[in-house]
C-alpha positions as CSV (number, residue, x, y, z in Angstrom):
1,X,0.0,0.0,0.0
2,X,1.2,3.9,-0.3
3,X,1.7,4.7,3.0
4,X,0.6,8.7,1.6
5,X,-3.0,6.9,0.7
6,X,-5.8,7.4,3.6
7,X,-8.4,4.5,3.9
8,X,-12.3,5.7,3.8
9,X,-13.6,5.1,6.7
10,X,-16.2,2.2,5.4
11,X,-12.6,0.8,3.8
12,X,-10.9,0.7,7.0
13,X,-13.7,-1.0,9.2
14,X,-14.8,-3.4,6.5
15,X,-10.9,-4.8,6.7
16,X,-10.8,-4.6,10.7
17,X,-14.2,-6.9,10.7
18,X,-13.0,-9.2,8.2
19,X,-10.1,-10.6,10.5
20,X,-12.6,-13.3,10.1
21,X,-14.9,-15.0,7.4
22,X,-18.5,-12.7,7.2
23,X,-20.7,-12.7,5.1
24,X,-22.2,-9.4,4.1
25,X,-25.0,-9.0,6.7
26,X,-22.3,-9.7,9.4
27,X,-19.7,-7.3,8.2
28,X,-22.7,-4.4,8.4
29,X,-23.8,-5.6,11.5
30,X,-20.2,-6.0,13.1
31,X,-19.3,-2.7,11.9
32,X,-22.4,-0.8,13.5
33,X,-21.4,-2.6,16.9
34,X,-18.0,-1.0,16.7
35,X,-19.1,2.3,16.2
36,X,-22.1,1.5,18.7
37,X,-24.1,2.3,15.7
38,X,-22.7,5.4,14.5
39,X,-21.9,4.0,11.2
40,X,-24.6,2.2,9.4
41,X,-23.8,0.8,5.9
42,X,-26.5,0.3,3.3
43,X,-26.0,-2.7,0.8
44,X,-25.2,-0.9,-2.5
45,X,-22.1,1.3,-0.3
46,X,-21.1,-2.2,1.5
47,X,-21.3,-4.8,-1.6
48,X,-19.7,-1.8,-4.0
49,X,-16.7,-1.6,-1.5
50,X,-16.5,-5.2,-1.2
51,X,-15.9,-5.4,-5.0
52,X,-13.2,-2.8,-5.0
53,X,-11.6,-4.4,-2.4
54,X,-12.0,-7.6,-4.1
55,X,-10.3,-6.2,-7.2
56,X,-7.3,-5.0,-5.2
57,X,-6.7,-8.2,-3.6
58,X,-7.3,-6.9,-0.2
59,X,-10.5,-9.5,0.8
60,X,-10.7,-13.0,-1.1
61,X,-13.9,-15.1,-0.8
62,X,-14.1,-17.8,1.1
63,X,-16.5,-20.6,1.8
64,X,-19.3,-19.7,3.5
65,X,-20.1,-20.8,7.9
66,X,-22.5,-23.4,7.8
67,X,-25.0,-21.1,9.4
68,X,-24.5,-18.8,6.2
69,X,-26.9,-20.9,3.9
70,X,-25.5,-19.8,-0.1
71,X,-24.5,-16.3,1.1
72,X,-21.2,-15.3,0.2
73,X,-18.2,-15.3,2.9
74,X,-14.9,-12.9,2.7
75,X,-11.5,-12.7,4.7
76,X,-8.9,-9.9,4.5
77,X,-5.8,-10.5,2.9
78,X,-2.1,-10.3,3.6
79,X,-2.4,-7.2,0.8
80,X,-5.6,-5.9,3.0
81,X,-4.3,-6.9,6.4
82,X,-0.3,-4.7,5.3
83,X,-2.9,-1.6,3.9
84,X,-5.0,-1.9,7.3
85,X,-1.6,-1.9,9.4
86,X,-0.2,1.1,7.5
87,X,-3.2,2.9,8.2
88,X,-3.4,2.2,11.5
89,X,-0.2,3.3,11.8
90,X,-0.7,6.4,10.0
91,X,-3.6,7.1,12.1
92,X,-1.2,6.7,15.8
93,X,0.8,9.1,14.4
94,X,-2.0,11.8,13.7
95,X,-2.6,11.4,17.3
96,X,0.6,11.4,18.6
97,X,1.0,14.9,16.5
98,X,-2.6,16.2,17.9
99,X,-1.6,15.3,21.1
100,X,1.9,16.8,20.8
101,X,0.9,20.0,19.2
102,X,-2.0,20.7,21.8
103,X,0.2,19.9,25.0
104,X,2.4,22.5,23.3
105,X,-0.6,25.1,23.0
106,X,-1.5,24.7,26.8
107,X,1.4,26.7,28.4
């Protein structure tokens, strides 16, 4: 991944939830539970950015839990799993500089 290249929001917690096999129900469902429910994906944004991701080799599809009945699975990848690192990363450091610079503006 560019290290230069911000994740979307949607981008970065679709990666985080698929440290495991979901299916597309339990990636929006996960993801709203994370943000206690300030982040709600609809279908067309969720299954749109799964097909991106899927193109950039970032998620794969796997099979399906047998609880999952036909619906389709996905995992991250070592690809998505580096670009979710790097933006994690890149993220500590924004708050390591935030935290810096407004320490410095208190005295």
């Amino acid at each position: 991944m560019n290290s230069n290249t911000a994740l979307t929001e949607t981008v970065f917690y679709i990666l985080l939830t698929l440290t495991k096999p979901l299916h597309g129900y339990g990636i929006m469902q996960e993801i709203s539970a994370l943000t206690n429910g300030r982040l709600n994906l609809g279908a067309g944004t969720l299954y749109g950015a799964l097909k991106n991701l899927q193109k950039k080799g970032w998620i794969s599809e796997v099979d399906s839990p047998p609880d999952a009945r036909d619906k389709r699975a996905y995992v991250i990848t070592d690809e998505g799993r580096a670009a979710l690192t790097d933006e994690i990363d890149r993220l500590a450091e924004l708050i390591d500089n935030a935290h810096t610079v407004l320490k410095g503006a208190e005295k």
